[in-house]
N, C-alpha and C positions, 0 to 999 in steps of 0.2 A: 454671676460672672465668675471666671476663673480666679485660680489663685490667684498671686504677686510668685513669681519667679516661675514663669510658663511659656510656655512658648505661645499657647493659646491665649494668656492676658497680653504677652507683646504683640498678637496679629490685631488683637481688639483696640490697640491704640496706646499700651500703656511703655514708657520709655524709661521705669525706674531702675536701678541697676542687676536688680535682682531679675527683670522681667529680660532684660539683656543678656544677661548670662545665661537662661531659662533658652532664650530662642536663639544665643550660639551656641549651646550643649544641642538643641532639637537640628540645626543646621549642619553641624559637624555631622551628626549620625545618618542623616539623611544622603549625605553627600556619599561616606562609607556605605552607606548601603546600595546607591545607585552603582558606584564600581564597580563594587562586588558581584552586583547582575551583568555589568557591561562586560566583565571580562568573565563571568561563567562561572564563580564559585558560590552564587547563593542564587534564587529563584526568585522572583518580585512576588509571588503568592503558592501557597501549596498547591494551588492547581496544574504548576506546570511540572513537566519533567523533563529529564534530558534525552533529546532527538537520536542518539549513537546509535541503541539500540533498535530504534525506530529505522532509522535510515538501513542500517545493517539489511532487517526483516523485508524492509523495500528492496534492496537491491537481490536478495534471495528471491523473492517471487519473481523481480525480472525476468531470473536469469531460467525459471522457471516454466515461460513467455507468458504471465501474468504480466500486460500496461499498465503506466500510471493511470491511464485514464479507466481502464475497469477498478483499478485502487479504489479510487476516488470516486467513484459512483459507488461500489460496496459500502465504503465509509460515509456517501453523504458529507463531500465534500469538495471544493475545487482541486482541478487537477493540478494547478497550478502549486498550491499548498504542497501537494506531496513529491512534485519535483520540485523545491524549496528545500525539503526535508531530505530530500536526494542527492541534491548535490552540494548538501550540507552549508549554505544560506542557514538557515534555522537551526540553532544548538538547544532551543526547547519547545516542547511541544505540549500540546494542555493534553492534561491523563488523560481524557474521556478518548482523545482522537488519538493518546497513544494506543489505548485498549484496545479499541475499535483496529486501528493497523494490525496489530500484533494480533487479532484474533484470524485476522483471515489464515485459509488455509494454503498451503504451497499446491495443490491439485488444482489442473485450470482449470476454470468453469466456466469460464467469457469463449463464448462461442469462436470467437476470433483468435483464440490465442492457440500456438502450436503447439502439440505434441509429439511422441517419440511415434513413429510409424511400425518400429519392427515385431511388435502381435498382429498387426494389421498385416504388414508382408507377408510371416508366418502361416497365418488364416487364408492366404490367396494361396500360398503354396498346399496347402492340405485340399484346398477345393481343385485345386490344376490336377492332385494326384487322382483324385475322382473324376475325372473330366469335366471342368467346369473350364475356361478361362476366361482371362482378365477381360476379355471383351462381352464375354456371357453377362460377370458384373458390371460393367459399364455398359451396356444396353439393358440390364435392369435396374441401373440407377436411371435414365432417361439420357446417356450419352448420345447424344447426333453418332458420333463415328465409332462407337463400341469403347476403345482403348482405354484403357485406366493405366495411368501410368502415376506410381508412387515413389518417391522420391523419402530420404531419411524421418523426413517431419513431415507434417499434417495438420491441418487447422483440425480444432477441437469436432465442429459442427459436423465437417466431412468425415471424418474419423467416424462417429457413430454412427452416422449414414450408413459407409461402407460396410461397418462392425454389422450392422442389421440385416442386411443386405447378403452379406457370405455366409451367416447362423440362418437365417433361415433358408439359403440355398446347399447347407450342409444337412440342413434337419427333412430336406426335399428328397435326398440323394445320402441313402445310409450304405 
């Protein structure tokens, strides 16, 4: 059994004074230490860390048109978690899933997500100067009515489509 003056001999039943003052010294600290998690100046275990930076890296890849939800399938985790982390609900986060955030890269990969179009415009104006048009690639991509019409952005998927599509009708026509 525990000492006399513990906090662990007073949970065991024992009520002498020294065991009292044992488990209001283990109670006061405990109390301190829960605040100090609740209001953000200490971490309940080393495993966690603070989300700032976290949320930061999240709203960068947004804006990058990287979703939470490709986030959170990258990481192996619910999507829900990193819009938490987003819009700042969650002031810590455990390391492993800060690492994992911060490792991704700000280049989109998630087929769905957009990009900038204007090397793609670019590369249709150099096939127009050789007589190709935009309809030539769009009835070689399998357009019904020919017309490619490109707009500032582009989802990732079509983007290399097209990329594919005007390189090797550049490499056709030298």
């Amino acid at each position: 059994m525990a000492e006399h003056g513990t906090h662990a001999r007073y949970s065991k039943g024992c009520r002498c004074e020294g065991c009292l003052v044992g488990h209001r010294i283990y109670e006061r600290e405990a109390a301190r230490r829960r605040r100090r998690v609740r209001y953000g100046i200490e971490f309940p275990n080393q495993r966690l860390t603070d989300a700032q930076p976290i949320r930061e890296h999240i709203q960068f890849l947004s804006s990058r048109g990287i979703g939470l939800g490709s986030i959170a399938q990258q990481v192996g985790t619910h999507r829900s978690t990193i819009q938490r982390i987003r819009r700042g609900r969650t002031t810590s986060t455990t390391t492993e899933l800060a690492e994992k955030i911060l490792a991704i890269p700000a280049i989109p990969r998630v087929p769905m997500a957009f990009t900038d179009a204007d090397p793609l415009i670019h590369l249709l104006k150099k096939l127009e100067k050789k007589g190709v048009s935009r309809n030539d690639v769009g009835r070689a991509l399998g357009y019904r009515y020919g017309r490619l019409v490109i707009k500032n952005k582009v989802r990732v998927w079509r983007y290399k489509q097209i990329e594919e599509v005007c390189k090797e009708m550049l490499r056709q026509r030298p």
